[in-house]
N, C-alpha and C positions, 0 to 999 in steps of 0.2 A: 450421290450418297452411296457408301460401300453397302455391301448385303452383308446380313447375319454370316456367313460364311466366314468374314475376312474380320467380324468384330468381336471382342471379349469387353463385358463389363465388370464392373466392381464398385456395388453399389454403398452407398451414394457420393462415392462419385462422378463429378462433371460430364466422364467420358460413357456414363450411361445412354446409350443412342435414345431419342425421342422416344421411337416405337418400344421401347423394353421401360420407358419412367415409368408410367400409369402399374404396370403389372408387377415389376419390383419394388415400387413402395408400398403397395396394397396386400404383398405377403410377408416383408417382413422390416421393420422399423428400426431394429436392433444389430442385425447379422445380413454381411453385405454377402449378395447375393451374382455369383458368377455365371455369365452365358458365355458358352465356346460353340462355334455356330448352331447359333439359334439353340441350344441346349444348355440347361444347367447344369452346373460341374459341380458335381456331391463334394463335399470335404473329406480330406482324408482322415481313413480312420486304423488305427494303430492297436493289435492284439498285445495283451500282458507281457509276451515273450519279447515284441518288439521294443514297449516302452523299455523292457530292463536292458535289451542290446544297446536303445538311446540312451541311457542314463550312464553306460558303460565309458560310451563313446562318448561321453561328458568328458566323464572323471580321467581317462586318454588325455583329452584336450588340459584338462588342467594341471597334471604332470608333468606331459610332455611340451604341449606349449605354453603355458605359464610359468616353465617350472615352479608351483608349486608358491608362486609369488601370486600377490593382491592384482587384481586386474579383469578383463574382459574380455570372452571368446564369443565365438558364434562358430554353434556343430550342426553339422546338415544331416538330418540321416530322412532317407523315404519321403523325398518332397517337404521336411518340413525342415524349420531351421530355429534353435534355441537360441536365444540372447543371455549371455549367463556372466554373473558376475561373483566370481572368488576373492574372499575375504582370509587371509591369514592372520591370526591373531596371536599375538606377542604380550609377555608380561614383562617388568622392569624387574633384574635380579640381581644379589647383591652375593660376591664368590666371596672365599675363603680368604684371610691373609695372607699377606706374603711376607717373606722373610723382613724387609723393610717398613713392614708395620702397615703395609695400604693393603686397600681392598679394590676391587674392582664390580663396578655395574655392567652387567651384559642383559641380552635379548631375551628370554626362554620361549620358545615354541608353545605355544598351550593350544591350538587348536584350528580350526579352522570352519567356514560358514559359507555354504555355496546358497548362492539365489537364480533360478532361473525366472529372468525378469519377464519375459515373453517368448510365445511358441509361436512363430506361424509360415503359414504356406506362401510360395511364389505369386499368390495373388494381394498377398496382405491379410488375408483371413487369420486371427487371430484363432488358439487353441487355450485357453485358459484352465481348462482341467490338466491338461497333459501335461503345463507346463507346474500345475499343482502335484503330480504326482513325480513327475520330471527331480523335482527340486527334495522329495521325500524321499526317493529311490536313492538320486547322491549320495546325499547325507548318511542314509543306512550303507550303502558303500564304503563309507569311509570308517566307520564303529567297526572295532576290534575289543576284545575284553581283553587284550594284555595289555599290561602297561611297560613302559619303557623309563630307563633313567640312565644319566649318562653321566660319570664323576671323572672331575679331572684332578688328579694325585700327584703327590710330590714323589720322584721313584724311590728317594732317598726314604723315603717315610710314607708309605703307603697308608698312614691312616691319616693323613692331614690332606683333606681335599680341600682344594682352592678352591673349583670351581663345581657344580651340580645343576642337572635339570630333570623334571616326570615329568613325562606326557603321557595321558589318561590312552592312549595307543598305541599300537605296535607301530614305530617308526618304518618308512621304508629304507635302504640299502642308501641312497642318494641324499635323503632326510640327514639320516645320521651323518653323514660323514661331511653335509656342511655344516650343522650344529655344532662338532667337534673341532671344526674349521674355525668357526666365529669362539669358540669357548677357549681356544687353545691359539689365535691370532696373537698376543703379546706375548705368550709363554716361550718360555726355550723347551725345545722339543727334547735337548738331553738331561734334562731335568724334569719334566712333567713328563704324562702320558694320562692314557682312559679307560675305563673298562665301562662295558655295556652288562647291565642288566636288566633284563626282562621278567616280567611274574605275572598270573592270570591272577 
């Protein structure tokens, strides 16, 4: 049989040695409970400043490795590790005329919805506040009071937009310029173009 020394549990399961059953079911029934020889290993715990540095190193993660698209990360920060899932949300829009009488349906950006589904540590111990504040933190990360709108114009006739988008936020640098990308994909570039406007 190995000694305490060489064993870690994680209650309840299986790998609970005999001698630690009786004394970690009878403290606690709900929250699994870890021995690192022969000692219980506190969970970790995360100061205001830290969760905002986590929350930070979210929104990182969903920029740079999502770009920014619908999908699933996992960020590690100080022993613990978030499961996070980003949602970009798109509305169906209908542009401006074109010379031949059609119109065109595009994508418009409106917004976006982060969930961190669970928080936890390299024993499986589960943090469910953290990952409740985790997920509050995001969100207010991502709120700006400006808004942004992006029109696509005929050059010939600068008040005949084809195509148009608001979002309730200040776009980032990268944001914009694939919106303008997908907004301006069938257009002839010496015929159209775009102006950005921003307003708080």
């Amino acid at each position: 049989m190995k000694t305490p020394k060489e064993e870690y549990a994680v209650y309840p399961s299986l790998s609970v040695p005999a001698r630690y059953g009786y004394d970690l079911h009878t403290k606690s029934k709900d929250e699994p409970i870890v021995v690192v020889c022969g000692i219980e290993e506190p969970k970790i715990h995360l100061v205001p400043s830290e969760l905002q540095e986590f929350a930070r190193q979210i929104n990182e993660a969903i920029t740079h490795d999502l770009g920014l698209e619908s999908g699933t990360c996992e960020v590690e920060y100080r022993g613990l590790t978030a499961s996070v899932d980003f949602y970009a949300e798109y509305e169906s829009r209908i542009g401006g005329s074109h010379d031949d009488g059609s119109v065109e349906r595009y994508a418009e950006y409106t917004g976006d919805r982060v969930c961190v589904r669970v928080v936890y540590d390299q024993y499986g111990r589960e943090y469910p506040d953290y990952a409740i504040i985790l997920e509050k933190a995001t969100q207010l990360t991502n709120l700006s009071h400006t808004k942004t709108r992006i029109e696509i114009y005929e050059i010939a006739r600068p008040a005949n937009i084809v195509a148009s988008g608001c979002w309730s936020r200040k776009l980032r640098t990268q944001e914009i310029r694939k919106e303008i990308a997908y907004m301006m994909r069938h257009l002839d570039a010496k015929k159209f173009t775009h102006r950005i406007v921003e307003e708080e």
